[in-house]
C-alpha positions, 0 to 999 in steps of 0.5 A: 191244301193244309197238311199236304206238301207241295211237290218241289218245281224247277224251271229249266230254261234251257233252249236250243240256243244255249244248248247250242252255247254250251256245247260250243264252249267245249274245246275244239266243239264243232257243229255240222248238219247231218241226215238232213235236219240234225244239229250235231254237235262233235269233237274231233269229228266224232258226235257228242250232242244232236239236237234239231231246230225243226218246230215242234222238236225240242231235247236233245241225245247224247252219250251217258256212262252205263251207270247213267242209262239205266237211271235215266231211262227210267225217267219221264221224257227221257228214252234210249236213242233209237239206233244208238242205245247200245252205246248208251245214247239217251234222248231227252224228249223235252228240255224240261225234263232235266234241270238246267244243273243236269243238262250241263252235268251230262252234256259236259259228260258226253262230250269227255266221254267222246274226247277220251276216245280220240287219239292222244294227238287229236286230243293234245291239238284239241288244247284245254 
């Protein structure tokens, strides 16, 4: 071990549930099941976070800005989300794979992007 560097660990605590936690605390955030076994997270009807319960399953997908994809994508266990990629969804294979500061960052991220797009009335009855 003398003279080598230990590679620098993080624990991401991050879970369904406070994922789920997270994503609620946003204004007007709902949640609702689609394609018969996916948690998706929304704001003003429109999705900004899915996730699923089922076992074995774990991550999450979400919108990231186009100066992110690439960045991400390019990271372990993290890949372009199937059918949405051309809008710059990203899923996260393993809730490891991002630090628990990230996850917040970019789900935080997703959830604006989505809400900006709404209309300026939804967005006003939405509140802060």
């Amino acid at each position: 071990m003398a003279g080598k560097i230990p590679a620098i660990l993080y624990i991401c605590t991050m879970d369904f549930d406070k994922l789920r936690d997270m994503c609620l605390s946003f204004p007007g955030a709902t949640e609702g099941l689609k394609w018969e076994d996916h948690i998706c997270f929304m704001v003003g009807e429109k999705m900004f976070c899915i996730t699923s319960v089922d076992a074995g399953r774990e991550g999450a997908s979400f919108k990231v800005l186009p100066e992110d994809f690439d960045e991400l994508t390019a990271r372990p266990d993290i890949t372009p989300q199937a059918y949405m990629a051309h809008n710059k969804w990203v899923r996260v294979e393993k809730y490891k794979a991002l630090k628990e500061t990230e996850w917040k960052y970019y789900v935080q991220q997703s959830y604006d992007i989505i809400r900006a797009k709404l209309s300026k009335k939804i967005q006003k009855e939405l509140g802060d």
